[in-house]
C-alpha positions in Angstrom: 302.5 99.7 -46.8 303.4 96.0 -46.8 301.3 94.1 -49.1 300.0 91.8 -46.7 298.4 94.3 -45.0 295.8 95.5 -47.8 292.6 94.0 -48.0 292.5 91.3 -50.8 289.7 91.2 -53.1 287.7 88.3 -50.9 288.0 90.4 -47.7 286.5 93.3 -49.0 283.6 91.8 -50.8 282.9 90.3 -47.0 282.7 93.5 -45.6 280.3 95.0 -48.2 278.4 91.9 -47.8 278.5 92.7 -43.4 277.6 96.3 -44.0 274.8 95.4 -46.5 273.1 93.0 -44.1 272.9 95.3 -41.2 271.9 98.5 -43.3 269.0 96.3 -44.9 266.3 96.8 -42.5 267.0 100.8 -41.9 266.8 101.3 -46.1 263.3 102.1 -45.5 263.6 104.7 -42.9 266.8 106.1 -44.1 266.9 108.4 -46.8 267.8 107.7 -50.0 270.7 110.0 -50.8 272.5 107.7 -47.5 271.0 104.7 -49.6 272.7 105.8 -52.8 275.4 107.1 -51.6 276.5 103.7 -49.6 275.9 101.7 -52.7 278.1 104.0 -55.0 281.3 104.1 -52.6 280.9 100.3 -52.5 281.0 100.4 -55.7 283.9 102.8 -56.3 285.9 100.9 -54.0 285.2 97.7 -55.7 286.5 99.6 -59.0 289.6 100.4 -56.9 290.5 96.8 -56.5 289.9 96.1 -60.1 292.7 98.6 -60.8 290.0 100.8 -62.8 289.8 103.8 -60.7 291.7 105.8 -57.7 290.8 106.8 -54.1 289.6 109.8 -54.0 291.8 112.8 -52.5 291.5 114.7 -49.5 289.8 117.5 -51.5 287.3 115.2 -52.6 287.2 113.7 -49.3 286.6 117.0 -47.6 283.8 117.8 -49.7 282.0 114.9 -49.3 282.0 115.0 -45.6 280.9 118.4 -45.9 278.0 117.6 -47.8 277.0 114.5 -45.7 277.1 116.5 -42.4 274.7 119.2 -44.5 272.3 116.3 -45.7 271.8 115.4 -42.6 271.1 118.8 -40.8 268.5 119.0 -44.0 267.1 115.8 -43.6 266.5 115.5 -39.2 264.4 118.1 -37.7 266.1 116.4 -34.2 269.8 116.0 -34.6 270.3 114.5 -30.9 267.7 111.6 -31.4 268.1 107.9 -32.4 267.1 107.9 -36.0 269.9 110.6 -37.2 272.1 108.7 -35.3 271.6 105.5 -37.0 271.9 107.6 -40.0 275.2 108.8 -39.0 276.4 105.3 -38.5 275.4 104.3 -41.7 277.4 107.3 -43.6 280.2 106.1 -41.6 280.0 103.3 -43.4 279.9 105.2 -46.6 283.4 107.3 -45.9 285.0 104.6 -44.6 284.5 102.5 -47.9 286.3 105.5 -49.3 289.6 104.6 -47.3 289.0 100.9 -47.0 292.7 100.3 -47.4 294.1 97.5 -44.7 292.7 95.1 -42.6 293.0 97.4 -39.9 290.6 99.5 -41.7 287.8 96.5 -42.1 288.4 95.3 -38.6 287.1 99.2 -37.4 284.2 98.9 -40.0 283.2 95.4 -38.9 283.3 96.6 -35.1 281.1 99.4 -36.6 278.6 97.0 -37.9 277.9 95.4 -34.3 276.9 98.4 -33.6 274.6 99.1 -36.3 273.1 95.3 -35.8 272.2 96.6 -32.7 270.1 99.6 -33.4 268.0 97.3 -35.2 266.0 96.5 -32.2 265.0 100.0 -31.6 262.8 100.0 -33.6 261.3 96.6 -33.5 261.9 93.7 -31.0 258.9 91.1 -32.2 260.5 87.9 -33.2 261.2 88.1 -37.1 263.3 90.9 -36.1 265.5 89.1 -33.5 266.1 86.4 -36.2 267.3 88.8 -38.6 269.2 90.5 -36.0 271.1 87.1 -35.5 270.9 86.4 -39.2 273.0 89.9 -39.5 275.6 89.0 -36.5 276.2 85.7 -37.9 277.2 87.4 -41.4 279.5 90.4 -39.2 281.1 87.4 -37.6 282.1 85.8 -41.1 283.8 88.5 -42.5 285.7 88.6 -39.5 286.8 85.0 -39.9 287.3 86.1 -44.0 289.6 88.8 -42.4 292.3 85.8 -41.4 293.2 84.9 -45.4 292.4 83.4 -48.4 292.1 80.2 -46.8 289.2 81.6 -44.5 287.4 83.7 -47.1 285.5 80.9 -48.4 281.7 81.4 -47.5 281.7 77.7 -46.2 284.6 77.9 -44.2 283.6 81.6 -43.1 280.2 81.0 -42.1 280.8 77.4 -40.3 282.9 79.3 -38.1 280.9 82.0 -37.2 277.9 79.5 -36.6 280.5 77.5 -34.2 281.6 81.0 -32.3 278.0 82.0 -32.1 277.0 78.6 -30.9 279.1 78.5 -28.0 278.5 82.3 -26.9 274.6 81.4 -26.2 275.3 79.9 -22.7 277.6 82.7 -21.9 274.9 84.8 -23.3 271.9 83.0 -21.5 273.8 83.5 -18.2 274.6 87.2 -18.8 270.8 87.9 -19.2 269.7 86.8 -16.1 272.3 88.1 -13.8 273.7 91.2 -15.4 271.8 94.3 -13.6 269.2 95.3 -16.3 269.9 98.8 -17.6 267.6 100.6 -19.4 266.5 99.3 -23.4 268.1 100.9 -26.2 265.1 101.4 -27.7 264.6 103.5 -24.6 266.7 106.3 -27.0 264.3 109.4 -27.8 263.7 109.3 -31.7 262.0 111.7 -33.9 258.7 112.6 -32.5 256.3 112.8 -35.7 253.0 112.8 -34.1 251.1 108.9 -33.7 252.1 106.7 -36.4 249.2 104.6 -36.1 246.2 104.2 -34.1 243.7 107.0 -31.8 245.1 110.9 -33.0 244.9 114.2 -30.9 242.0 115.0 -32.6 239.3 113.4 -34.6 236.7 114.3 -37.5 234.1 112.0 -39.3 235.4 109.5 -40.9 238.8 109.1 -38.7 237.7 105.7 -36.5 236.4 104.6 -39.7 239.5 104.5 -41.7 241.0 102.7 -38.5 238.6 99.9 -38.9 240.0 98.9 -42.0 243.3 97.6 -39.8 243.7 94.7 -38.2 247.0 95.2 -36.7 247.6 94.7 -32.6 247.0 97.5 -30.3 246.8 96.3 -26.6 247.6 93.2 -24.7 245.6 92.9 -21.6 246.4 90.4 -19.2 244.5 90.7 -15.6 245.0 90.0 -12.2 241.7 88.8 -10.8 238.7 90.0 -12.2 238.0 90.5 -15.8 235.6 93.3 -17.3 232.3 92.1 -18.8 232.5 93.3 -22.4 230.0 96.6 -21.9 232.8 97.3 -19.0 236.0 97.2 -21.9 236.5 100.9 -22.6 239.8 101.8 -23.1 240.2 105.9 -22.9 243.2 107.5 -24.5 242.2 111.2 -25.1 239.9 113.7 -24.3 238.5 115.8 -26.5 236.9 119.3 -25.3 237.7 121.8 -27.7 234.9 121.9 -31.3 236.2 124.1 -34.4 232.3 123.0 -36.0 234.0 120.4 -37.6 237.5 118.7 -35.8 237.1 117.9 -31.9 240.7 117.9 -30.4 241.4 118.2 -26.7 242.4 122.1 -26.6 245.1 123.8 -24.8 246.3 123.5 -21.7 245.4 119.6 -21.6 248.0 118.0 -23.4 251.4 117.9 -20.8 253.5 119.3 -23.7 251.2 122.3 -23.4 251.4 122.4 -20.1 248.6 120.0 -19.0 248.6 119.1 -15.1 250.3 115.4 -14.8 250.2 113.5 -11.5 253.1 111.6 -11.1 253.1 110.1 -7.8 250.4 108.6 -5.5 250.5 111.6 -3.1 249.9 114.3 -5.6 247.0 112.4 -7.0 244.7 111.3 -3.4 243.7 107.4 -4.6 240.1 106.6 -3.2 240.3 104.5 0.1 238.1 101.4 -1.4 240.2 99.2 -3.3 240.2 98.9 -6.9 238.3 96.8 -8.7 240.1 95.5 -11.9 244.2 94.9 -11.7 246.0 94.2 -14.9 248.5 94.6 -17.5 248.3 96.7 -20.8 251.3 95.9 -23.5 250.9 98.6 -25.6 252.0 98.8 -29.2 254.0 101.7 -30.5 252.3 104.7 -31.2 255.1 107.6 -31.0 252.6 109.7 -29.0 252.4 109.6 -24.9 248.9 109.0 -24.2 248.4 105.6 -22.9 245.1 103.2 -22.5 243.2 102.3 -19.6 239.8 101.9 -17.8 238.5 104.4 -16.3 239.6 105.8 -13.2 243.0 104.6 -13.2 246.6 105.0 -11.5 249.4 102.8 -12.2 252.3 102.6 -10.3 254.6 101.8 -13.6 257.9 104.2 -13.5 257.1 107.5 -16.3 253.6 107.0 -16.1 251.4 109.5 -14.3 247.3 110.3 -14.8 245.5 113.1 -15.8 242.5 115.6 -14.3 240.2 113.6 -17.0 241.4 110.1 -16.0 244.0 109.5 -18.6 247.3 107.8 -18.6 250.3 109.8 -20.0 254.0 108.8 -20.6 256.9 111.0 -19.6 258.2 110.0 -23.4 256.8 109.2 -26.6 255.8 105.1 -26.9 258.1 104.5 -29.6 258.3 100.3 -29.0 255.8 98.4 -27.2 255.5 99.6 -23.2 254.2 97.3 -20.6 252.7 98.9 -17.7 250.5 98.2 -14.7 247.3 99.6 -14.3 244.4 99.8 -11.2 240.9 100.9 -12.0 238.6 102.0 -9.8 235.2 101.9 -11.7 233.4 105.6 -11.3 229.9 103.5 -9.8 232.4 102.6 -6.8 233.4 106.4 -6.0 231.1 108.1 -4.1 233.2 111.6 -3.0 232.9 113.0 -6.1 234.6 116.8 -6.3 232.3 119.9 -8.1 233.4 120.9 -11.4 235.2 123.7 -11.7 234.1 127.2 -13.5 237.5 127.0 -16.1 235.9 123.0 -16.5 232.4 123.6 -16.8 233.1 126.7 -19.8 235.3 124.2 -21.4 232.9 121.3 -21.6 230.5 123.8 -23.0 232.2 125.5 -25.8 230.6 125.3 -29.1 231.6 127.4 -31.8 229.5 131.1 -32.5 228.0 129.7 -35.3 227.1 126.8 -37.7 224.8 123.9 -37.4 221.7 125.9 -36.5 219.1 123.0 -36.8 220.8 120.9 -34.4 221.1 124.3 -32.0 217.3 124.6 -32.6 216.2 121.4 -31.2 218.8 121.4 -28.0 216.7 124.3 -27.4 213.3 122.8 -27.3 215.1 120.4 -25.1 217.0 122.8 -22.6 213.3 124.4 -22.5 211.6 121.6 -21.3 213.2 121.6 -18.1 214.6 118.4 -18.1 217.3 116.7 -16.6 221.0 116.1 -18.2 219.7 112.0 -18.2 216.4 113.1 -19.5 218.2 115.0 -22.3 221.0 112.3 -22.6 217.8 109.3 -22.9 215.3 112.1 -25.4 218.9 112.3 -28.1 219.2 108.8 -27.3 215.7 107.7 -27.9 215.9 109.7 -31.8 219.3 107.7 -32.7 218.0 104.5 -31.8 214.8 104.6 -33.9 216.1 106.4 -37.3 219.9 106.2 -37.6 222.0 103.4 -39.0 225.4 102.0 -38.4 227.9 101.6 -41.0 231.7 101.9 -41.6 231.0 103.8 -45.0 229.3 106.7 -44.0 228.8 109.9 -46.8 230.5 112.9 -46.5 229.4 115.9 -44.8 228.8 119.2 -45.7 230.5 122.9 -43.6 227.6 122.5 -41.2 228.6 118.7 -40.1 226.6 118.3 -37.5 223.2 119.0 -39.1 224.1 117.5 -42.3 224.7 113.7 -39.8 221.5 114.6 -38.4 218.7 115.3 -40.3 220.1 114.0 -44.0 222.1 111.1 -43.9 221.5 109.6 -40.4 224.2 107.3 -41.3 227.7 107.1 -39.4 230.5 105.5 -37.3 230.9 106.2 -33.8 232.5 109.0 -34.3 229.6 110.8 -35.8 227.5 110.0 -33.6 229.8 110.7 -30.2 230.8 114.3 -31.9 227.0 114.9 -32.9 225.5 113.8 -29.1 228.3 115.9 -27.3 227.1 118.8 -29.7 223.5 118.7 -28.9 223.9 118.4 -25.1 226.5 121.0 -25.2 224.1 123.4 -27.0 221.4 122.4 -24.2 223.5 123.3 -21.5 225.0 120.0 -20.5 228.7 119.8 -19.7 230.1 117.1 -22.2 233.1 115.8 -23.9 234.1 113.4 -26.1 236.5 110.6 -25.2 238.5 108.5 -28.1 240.2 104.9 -27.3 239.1 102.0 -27.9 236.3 99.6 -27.0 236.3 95.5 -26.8 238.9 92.9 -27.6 239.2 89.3 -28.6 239.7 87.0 -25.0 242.7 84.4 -25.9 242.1 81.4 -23.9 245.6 79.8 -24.9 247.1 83.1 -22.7 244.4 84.0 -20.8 244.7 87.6 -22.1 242.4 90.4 -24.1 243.9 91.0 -27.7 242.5 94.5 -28.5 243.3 95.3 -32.1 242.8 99.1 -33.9 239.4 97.9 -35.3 238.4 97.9 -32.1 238.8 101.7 -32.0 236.1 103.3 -30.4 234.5 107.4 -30.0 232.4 107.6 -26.9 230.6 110.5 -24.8 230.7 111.6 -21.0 228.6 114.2 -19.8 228.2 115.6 -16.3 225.7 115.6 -13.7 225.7 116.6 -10.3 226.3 114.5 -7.4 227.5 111.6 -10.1 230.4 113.7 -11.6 231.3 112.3 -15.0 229.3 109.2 -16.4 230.1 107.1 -19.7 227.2 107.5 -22.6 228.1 105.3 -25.9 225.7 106.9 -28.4 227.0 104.1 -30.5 225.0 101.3 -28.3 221.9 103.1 -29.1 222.1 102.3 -32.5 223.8 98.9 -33.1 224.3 97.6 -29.4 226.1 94.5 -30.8 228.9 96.5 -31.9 229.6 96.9 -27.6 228.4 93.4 -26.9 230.0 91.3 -29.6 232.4 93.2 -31.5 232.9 95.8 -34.7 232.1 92.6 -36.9 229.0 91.5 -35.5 227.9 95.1 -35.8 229.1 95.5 -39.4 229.3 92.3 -40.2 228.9 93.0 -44.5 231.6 95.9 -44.0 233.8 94.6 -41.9 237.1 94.1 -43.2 235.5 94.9 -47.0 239.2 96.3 -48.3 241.4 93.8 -46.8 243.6 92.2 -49.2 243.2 88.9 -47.0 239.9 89.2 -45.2 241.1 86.5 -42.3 237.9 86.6 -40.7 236.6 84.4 -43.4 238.4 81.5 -43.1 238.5 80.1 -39.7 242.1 78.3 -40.1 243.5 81.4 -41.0 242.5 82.8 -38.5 243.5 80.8 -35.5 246.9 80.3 -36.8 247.1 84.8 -36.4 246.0 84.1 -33.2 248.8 81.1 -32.4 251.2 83.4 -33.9 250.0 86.6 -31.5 250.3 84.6 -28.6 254.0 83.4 -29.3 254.6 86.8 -30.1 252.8 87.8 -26.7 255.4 84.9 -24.5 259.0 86.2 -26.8 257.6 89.7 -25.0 256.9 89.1 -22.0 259.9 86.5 -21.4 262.6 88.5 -23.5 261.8 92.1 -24.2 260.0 93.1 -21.0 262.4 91.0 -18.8 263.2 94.2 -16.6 265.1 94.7 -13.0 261.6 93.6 -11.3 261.1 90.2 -13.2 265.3 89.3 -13.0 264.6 89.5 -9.2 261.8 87.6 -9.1 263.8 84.9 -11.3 266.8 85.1 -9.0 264.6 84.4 -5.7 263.4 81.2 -7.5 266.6 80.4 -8.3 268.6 81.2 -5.3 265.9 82.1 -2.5 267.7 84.9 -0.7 269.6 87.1 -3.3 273.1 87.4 -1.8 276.5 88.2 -3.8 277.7 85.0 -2.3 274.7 82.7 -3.7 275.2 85.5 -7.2 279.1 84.5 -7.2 278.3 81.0 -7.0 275.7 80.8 -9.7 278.1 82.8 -12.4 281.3 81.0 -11.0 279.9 77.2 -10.4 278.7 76.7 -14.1 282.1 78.4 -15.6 284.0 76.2 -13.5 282.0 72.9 -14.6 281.9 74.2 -17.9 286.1 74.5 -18.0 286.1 70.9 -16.7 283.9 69.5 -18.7 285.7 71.1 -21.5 288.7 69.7 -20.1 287.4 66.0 -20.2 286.6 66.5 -23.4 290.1 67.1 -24.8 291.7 64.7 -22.6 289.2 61.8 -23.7 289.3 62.4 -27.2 292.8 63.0 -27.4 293.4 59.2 -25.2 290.7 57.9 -27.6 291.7 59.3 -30.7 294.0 56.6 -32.4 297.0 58.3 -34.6 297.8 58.0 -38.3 299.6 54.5 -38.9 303.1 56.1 -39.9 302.6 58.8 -36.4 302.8 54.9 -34.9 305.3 53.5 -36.6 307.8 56.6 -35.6 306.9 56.7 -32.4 307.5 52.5 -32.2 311.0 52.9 -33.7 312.1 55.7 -31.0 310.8 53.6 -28.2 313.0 51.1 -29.7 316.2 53.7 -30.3 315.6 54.5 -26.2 316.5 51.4 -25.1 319.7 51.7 -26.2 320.7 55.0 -25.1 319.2 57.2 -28.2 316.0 58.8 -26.4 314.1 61.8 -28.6 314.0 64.6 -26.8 310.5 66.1 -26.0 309.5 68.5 -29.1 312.8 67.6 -31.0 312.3 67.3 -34.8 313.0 64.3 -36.9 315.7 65.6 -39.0 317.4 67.0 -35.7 316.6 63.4 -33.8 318.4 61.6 -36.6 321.4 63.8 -37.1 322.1 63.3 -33.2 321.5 59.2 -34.3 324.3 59.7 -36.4 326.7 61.4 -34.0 325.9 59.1 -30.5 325.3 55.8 -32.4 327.4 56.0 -36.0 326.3 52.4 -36.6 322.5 53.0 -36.4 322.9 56.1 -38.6 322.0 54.7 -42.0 319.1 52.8 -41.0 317.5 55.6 -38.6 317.9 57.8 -42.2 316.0 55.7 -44.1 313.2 55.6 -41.6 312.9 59.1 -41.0 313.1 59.3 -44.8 310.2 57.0 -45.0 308.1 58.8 -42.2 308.4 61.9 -43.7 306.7 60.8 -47.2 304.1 58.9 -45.5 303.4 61.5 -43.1 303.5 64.9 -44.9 303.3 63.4 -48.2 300.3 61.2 -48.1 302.6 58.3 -49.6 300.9 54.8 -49.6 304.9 53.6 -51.0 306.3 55.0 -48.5 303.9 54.0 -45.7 304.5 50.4 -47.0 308.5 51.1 -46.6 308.1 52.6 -43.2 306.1 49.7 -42.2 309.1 46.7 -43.5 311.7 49.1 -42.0 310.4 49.4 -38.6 309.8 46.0 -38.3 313.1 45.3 -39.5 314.5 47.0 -37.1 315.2 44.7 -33.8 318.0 42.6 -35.2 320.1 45.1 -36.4 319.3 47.1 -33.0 320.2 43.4 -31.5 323.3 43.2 -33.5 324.5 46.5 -32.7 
């Protein structure tokens, strides 16, 4: 191997410094055996190129790979997903430092690193991301340019030039986004499906919504067309919950479409009601690695891998594993009036109650069921109690085995879970079909956007119970108690709680807290103008652009600004090379051969000055000497940076006429 072709110390230093970059944001997620390993083999090799240690052999190599390939079966439960494969690309990186030998080698690993500074928009695309991702392809770029030789390894020279490259890409790159057909996202990639990272669970007991409240992180973006909701109207249903162990609700088998829950998928499976809806908008969801989405109630939307549910749900064909836009009509359950009977398998599930266990609260549905009342009578009697002797808080004790009773008739304190899980209990127990539905409830209206930022404080446990000839109708036990907390917000209705933990309560200072809300709503434009820019919203730009989409009026708007761009680049050159005055001695040279010319000795076009002058001496013997002694001169000045020689150049040149004359 010739030595030019190993990697010199400066090159490889690069490379770590590429691979490090793009591997930064993934140390968290990855595990740390890849983490450790990577930083060892960097290491090693570094050690290598000291001269203190050897390559390993293929022995060794073999037995690494072997025990990579097992740490990764150990590690991912889902080998074909997008998180083992990122972790494959970073061991990659890892065995290759073991053979990072020429520059052949580090030209594979840097192509290796576009790749990795790719995968780090699956997981996030907000804007701090994006300028790391460029932050990372900017440092890939200079260890390219480091690749060329010790003359561009320096991080000046290495960096200025990736900045230049990079700079000059964006138009190409701004033109490629709008008319390049929009394929689907990367982060589109199935990855490891955990259960919800954040936000509204499968199933909820006390003191679940309450822990959420503590978070102010972004849940929804709501933007509407038409309309918008009065705040008692903003309930935002996720899951169903049916099934009651005494103690967990969850929605119970059968309803979940992993389980086999019934999913309509298409507007003729599901019959849509013949009045038109009455709210029309746009949820951007955050990710929640779970499929349920939020809407009103009654809804349908007509967004590609979403379908609706028996219980008037939205569900995803995949896990939400980046933030999902998707359009949503709801068609408010007061403007239905065909309202189908509840089924036997429906009504037994909405009644289930476990054999034993909370007998108080069992006792008193009794003397309610015995009365011969109504469901709404029942529904306003329960009511009636929580509004004159329970209190709302966010810090509510803990419960005993029988939950229920213990809620009831000793603390009388809770969130709205306790009191959604305790009201569906009683009218259960007095023969009321009911169920508990979790999601959340409110949101904070953004004038600057005209949209409804619903955050996971706003997380919300309500009731629905069934009566005949209404079907299902919304009950908020919560409203009976603190009604604020449905009119104004979780922090009117706690406002001495709310947000107690937070390292930086926000809602405090009022600056504070409008610049999070400037910095939501440029976050909310970068998604909507960059990240959900989809086949739909490219076609709407085009027909702005270009009225009638044709390949013709396509052609012409990729072709007409490359050509204009080649021309003006052309221009360019062509003005600053007639504009650009040359060195003194390039003018002095070029005066003496306009002078040799007219007397038969022309230079010949890209003939040197040592071969122009040794032709000098053969055509014109006399002229020999003195055409020496410029060239001489020219040279120093020129090459040499010579101020003595510039000065001679200048005295011979002009020098130069009368012996031409005599000659």
């Amino acid at each position: 191997m010739a030595y030019s072709e190993r990697l010199p110390r400066e090159s490889l230093l690069w490379i770590f410094a590429a691979q490090f970059a793009v591997l930064l944001p993934h140390f968290a997620r990855l595990p740390l055996w890849i983490v450790g390993g990577w930083l060892l083999a960097a290491w090693w090799r570094t050690e290598v190129s000291r001269g203190r240690r050897e390559l390993p052999g293929k022995p060794v190599k073999l037995l690494v790979v072997t025990a990579v390939v097992g740490g990764l079966l150990l590690s991912y439960r889902q080998w074909f997903a997008l998180e083992p494969m990122v972790a494959l690309l970073a061991v990659s990186f890892t065995l290759k430092n073991l053979e990072l030998l020429t520059r052949r080698d580090g030209f594979l690993s840097l192509l290796l690193a576009y790749f990795v500074a790719a995968t780090l928009f699956v997981f996030d695309q907000g804007i701090p991301h994006a300028l790391y991702g460029v932050l990372a392809v900017l440092v890939v770029t200079a260890a390219l340019v480091a690749q060329a030789g010790a003359g561009s390894a320096g991080p000046r020279r290495a960096i200025g030039l990736s900045a230049r490259l990079l700079a000059q890409s964006v138009p190409l790159m701004l033109l490629l986004f709008v008319v390049m057909p929009r394929l689907g996202p990367l982060w589109a990639v199935p990855q490891e499906d955990a259960g919800a990272s954040t936000g509204v669970s499968d199933s909820m007991s006390p003191g679940d919504f309450a822990n959420l409240s503590r978070s102010d992180k972004p849940a929804l973006r709501i933007t509407f067309d038409g309309p918008v909701p009065p705040p008692e109207q903003r309930y935002w249903r996720g899951l169903v919950y049916a099934d009651f162990d005494g103690r967990r609700w969850s929605q119970g088998f059968g309803v979940d479409p992993r389980e086999g829950g019934r999913v309509y998928w298409s507007d003729s499976e599901q019959g849509l009601p013949e009045v038109g809806p009455r709210y029309r908008y746009q949820v951007i969801q955050e990710p929640t690695r779970s499929r349920w989405l939020f809407a009103m109630a009654r809804p349908h939307s007509v967004t590609d891998g979403v379908g609706e549910t028996r219980d008037d749900r939205l569900v995803r064909a995949e896990p939400v594993f980046s933030r999902l836009a998707y359009e949503v009509r709801s068609w408010p359950r007061d403007t239905i009036n065909d309202v189908p009977p509840l089924s036997d398998f429906e009504r037994r599930r909405n009644l289930q109650l476990p054999e034993g266990g909370n007998p108080r609260a069992r006792a008193w549905a009794r003397r309610l069921r015995a009365q011969d009342l109504s469901a709404g009578e029942i529904s306003d009697a329960v009511l009636s109690v929580f509004n004159r002797r329970f209190i709302y808080t966010l810090s509510p004790p803990t419960l005993g085995a029988d939950s229920v009773d213990a809620f009831l008739y000793d603390s009388q304190r809770g969130f709205c879970e306790h009191f959604a899980g305790s009201y569906v209990f009683l009218m259960r127990a007095a023969g009321v079909p009911a169920r508990v539905v979790a999601g959340y409830q409110g949101g904070e209206w953004v004038d600057g956007e005209q949209y409804l930022l619903v955050r996971q404080y706003d997380a919300h446990a309500w009731a629905e119970i069934w009566t005949e000839g209404r079907g299902w109708q919304r009950v908020d036990p919560t409203a009976a108690v603190a009604p604020e907390r449905v009119r104004d917000g979780l922090q009117s209705a706690a406002a001495d709680e709310f947000m107690r933990d937070a390292l930086l309560p926000l809602h405090r200072f009022p600056v504070l807290r409008q610049l999070r809300l400037q910095w939501d709503m440029i976050n909310y434009r970068w998604y909507r103008a960059v990240v959900s820019f989809d086949s739909e919203r490219q076609q709407d730009l085009l027909r702005d652009l270009l009225g009638r989409v044709t390949s013709v009026r396509l052609a012409l708007l990729v072709g007409l600004p490359a050509v204009l761009a080649l021309l003006g680049v052309g221009a360019w050159l062509w003005l600053s090379g007639r504009g650009r005055r040359p060195p003194p001695a390039a003018r002095l040279y070029r005066q003496f051969c306009r002078r040799l010319a007219r007397c038969g000795v022309e230079r010949r076009r890209g003939e040197a000055p040592e071969d122009f002058v040794a032709r000098v001496h053969r055509e014109r013997p006399q002229l020999g000497p003195m055409a020496a002694s410029i060239t001489t001169a020219y040279q120093r000045a020129a090459y040499a940076d010579d101020p003595a020689a510039l000065k001679q150049l200048r005295r011979l040149v002009r020098g130069f006429w009368p012996s031409l004359r005599r000659g």
